[in-house]
C-alpha positions, 0 to 999 in steps of 0.5 A, a space after each residue: 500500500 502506498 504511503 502518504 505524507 504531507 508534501 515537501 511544497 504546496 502551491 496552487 498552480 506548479 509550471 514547470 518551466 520558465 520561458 515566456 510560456 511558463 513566466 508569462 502564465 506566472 505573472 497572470 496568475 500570481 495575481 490570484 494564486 500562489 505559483 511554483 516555477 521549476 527550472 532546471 538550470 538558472 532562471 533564464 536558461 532556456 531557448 526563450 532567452 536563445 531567440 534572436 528573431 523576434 515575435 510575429 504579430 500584425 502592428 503595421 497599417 498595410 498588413 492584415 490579421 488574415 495575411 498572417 493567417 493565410 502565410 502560417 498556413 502555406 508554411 504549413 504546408 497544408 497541415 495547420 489547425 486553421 481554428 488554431 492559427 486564426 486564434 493565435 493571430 487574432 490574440 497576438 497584439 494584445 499579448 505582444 501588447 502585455 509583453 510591451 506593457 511590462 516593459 519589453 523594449 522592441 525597437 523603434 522605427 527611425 524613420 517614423 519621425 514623432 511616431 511611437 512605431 515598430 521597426 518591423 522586419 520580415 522573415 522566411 515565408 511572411 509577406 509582410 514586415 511583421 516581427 516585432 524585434 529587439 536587436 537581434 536579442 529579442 528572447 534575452 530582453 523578453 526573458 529578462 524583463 519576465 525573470 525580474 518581474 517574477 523574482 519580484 512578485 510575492 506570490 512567485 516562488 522560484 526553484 531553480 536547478 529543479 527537474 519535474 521527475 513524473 506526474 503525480 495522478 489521482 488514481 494512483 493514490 486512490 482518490 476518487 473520481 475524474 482522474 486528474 493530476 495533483 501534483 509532481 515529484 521533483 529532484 532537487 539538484 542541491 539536495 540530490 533528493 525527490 521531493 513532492 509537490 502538491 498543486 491544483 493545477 499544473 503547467 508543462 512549459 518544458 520547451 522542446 526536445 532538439 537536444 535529441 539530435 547530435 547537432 541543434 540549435 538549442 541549450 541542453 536543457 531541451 530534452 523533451 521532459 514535458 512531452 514525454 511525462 504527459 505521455 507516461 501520465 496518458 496524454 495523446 502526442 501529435 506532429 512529432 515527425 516535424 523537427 524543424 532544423 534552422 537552416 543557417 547554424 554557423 559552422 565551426 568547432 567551437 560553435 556548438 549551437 549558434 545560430 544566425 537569425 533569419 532575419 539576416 535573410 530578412 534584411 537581404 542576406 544571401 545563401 551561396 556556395 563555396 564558389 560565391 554563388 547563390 543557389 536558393 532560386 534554384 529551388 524556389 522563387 522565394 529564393 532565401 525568404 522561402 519558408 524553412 524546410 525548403 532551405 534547410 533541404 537546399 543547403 542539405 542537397 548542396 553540401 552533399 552534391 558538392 561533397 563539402 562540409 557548408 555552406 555560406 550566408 553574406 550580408 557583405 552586400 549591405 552598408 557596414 553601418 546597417 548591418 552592425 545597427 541589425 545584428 549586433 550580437 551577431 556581429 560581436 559573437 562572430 569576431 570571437 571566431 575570427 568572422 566580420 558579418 560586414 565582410 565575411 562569407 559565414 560558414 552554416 549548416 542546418 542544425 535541429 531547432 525546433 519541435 512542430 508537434 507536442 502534446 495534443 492541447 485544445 485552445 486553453 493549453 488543456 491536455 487530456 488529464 483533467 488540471 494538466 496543461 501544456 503550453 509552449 513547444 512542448 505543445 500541439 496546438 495545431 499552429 505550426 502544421 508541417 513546418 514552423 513559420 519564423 518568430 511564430 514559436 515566442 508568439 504562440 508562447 504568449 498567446 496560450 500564457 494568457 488563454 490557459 491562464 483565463 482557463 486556470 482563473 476559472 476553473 481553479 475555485 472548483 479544485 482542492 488541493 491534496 494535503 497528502 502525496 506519497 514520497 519516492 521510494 529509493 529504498 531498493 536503489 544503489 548510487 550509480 557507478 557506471 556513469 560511462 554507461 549513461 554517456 555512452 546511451 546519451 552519444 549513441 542516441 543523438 547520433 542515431 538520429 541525427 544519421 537515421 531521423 534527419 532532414 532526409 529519410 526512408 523507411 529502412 532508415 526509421 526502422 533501424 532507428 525504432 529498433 535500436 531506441 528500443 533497445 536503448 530503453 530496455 537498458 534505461 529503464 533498466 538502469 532507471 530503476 536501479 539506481 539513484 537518480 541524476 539530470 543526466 539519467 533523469 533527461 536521457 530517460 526524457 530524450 529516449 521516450 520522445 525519440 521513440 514517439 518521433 520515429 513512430 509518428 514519422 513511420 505512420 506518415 507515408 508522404 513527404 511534406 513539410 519538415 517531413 521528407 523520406 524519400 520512399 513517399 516523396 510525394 503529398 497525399 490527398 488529403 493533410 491529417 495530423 499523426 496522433 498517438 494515443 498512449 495504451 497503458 499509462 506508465 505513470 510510476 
């Protein structure tokens, strides 16, 4: 029988998470409820703080809420929510707006003489200037302003180096009615033991799951832990065949994850080969502003046609002045390696970016378990279809911030909260000593998917992937259970169950599109249908 003790925290709404998802949901509701954020690393860290680009929303007077609808869903490449993506963009101005109101600074128009306009730049697959931005720091200044506002508000508390471990659910404890979550265990890094967390409602704003791939964008902490505790907690996950892999992700050994924003195309860069000359307009008229799946596989195809290890991104083209004015952190991160954005031909190749599909959430970030939300990257909303569409990702994070918070301000009052949680049990454990067999899985993992699961594919690929991530699985639950838990352990555990769901949702869809090429179906099929996944047990621990 399992036993109950009082909790180790309690609080109204835990987040898990803290991004502009997961902060921006805080804020709203530390109004009314007392909130736990948990974050794995400092405050700050995470992809928020990583955006360069900007955020997508309609401020300019020759642009429309519909224009942004219909260039989402070409992105898309026909597999958009349109009810989601007509939602999102209706809600962007106010949300951008709240962000504005709490002190986001975006960049001003220089031009505008005695008017309070946005400098508006464009990216890949907009037709229209629309993205608000600062610099090319945008998700620093959004990430810092929340952070100071949260370490600030009395009703906010903030764990840091603190993973969510699994869900806690109703029916494992023997309540009774609805099965709906009550809380979560979580691992204290500084104490390197499990404590529980009682709340009545909890938020996934655990960012995506990149750090699958060998080669990515994003910081390590984007291991996909969300998706994969909803899936053991019973919830459905869709579209996680569409990894999003930015195109132009600088090329050098000492990079490891340092992207060059889109908006440098924005602004006019070019994409060439080693010889200078462009190439994009061979694939598509829309030549660099053409909508990312279709220039990662450009760059993907001409690396491996010419047998070289890159290719290059050039502003030379534009005045030095304007280019240092754009991208100053670019300009400045890329004189440590010895470039000048203002001269230099860049070096770039793809790299994993993002996570298009997620845990399945209707218009209010509500999962299928009753008080669980998932709001951010972790999520499927519907929005991003078969390709994420530039500087949509921060904007969807604001949007469902504010809906889920609408949603939790209601429905909270009619929740109790649970005095008593069961403790973890390590009595059967032992502390580790075979750290090499973690790193081995970690390294062996990563690379199967960058080489079997990547930008291009084909079903005996997927099939190899499939059968060598079970075995990997088998090994980690075996170790999960045995011994004593760690980030490392605790994430790899994370990354191995998401990678399992990629590679099945990618084998399910027989066509290529978007974000998802193989080619022994290189062709659409007839009608766009999401892939769903629907968990059989749950397992839950």
């Amino acid at each position: 029988m399992t036993t109950l003790s009082r909790p180790d925290y309690q609080c109204d709404v835990l987040i898990i998470g803290s991004g502009a998802a997961g902060l921006s949901l805080a804020l709203r509701l530390a109004q009314h409820y007392n909130v736990t954020v948990l974050s794995k690393a400092q405050i700050n860290e995470g992809s928020t703080l990583y955006a360069q680009g900007g955020i997508a929303a309609v401020f300019d007077e020759t642009d429309s809420i519909d224009s942004h609808i219909e260039d989402t869903l070409i992105a898309g490449a026909g597999l958009c929510d349109r009810d989601a993506v007509s939602f999102i963009a209706s809600n962007a101005r106010h949300c951008v707006q709240w962000l504005i109101d709490h002190g986001v600074a975006f960049d001003r128009d220089p031009q505008a003489a005695g008017e309070m306009r946005y400098h508006l730049t464009r990216e890949g697959g907009h037709s229209h200037r629309r993205i608000l931005h600062s610099a090319d720091a945008t998700g620093r200044e959004v990430e810092t302003t929340l952070v100071s506002q949260a370490l600030n508000h009395p009703n906010i508390r903030i764990l840091e180096r603190t993973n969510a471990v699994d869900l806690i659910l109703s029916d494992k404890i023997g309540l009774s009615g609805p099965r709906r979550v009550v809380g979560a265990w979580i691992w204290n890094r500084h104490r390197e033991r499990v404590e529980t967390c009682s709340a009545r409602a909890v938020v996934l704003a655990t960012g995506g799951a990149a750090k699958v791939y060998q080669y990515t964008t994003n910081p390590d902490i984007a291991s996909g832990d969300g998706i994969a505790m909803a899936w053991r907690a019973g919830c459905r996950v869709a579209n996680l065949e569409f990894n999003q892999f930015h195109p132009t992700c600088l090329f050098h050994p000492q990079a490891q994850n340092f992207l060059l924003t889109e908006a440098l195309r924005g602004e006019g860069a070019r994409l060439v080969r080693p010889d200078g000359t462009r190439f994009m307009p061979d694939f598509d008229e829309r030549g660099e502003l053409a909508p990312r799946d279709i220039v990662a596989r450009a760059i993907d195809h001409e690396m491996k046609r010419l047998g070289v290890d890159c290719m290059y991104l050039t502003i030379s083209h534009q005045p030095e002045a304007f280019v240092r004015a754009h991208f100053p952190m670019i300009y400045e991160k890329l004189l440590t390696f010895g470039f000048d954005l203002t001269q230099d031909a860049i070096p770039i190749v793809p790299a994993a970016h993002y996570t298009c599909g997620g845990v399945m959430v209707n218009q209010q970030g509500r999962t299928d378990v009753q008080g669980l939300y998932a709001i951010g990257e972790v999520s499927y909303t519907g929005l991003h279809g078969a390709n994420r569409m530039a500087s949509n990702s921060l904007l969807e994070c604001l949007v469902y911030g504010w809906s889920a918070a609408e949603d939790v301000l209601h429905t909270l009052p009619e929740v109790d909260a649970v005095s008593e949680l069961p403790a973890w049990d390590e009595s059967r454990v032992d502390d580790a000593d075979e750290h090499v067999v973690i790193q081995h899985n970690w390294h062996e993992l990563r690379l199967l998917m960058w080489d079997y699961v990547g930008i291009v594919r084909t079903t005996k690929r997927l099939e190899r992937a499939l059968r060598r991530i079970n075995l990997l699985q088998q090994e980690i639950d075996e170790y999960y259970a045995n011994f004593r838990l760690s980030n490392n352990l605790l994430e790899l555990r994370n990354l191995v169950q998401v990678a399992e769901l990629m590679v099945r949702c990618a084998l399910e869809r027989k066509e290529s599109r978007g974000l998802h090429y193989t080619r022994d179906y290189p062709n659409l099929l007839p009608e766009a249908l999401p892939t769903v996944l629907v968990p059989q047990r749950h397992i839950n621990r």
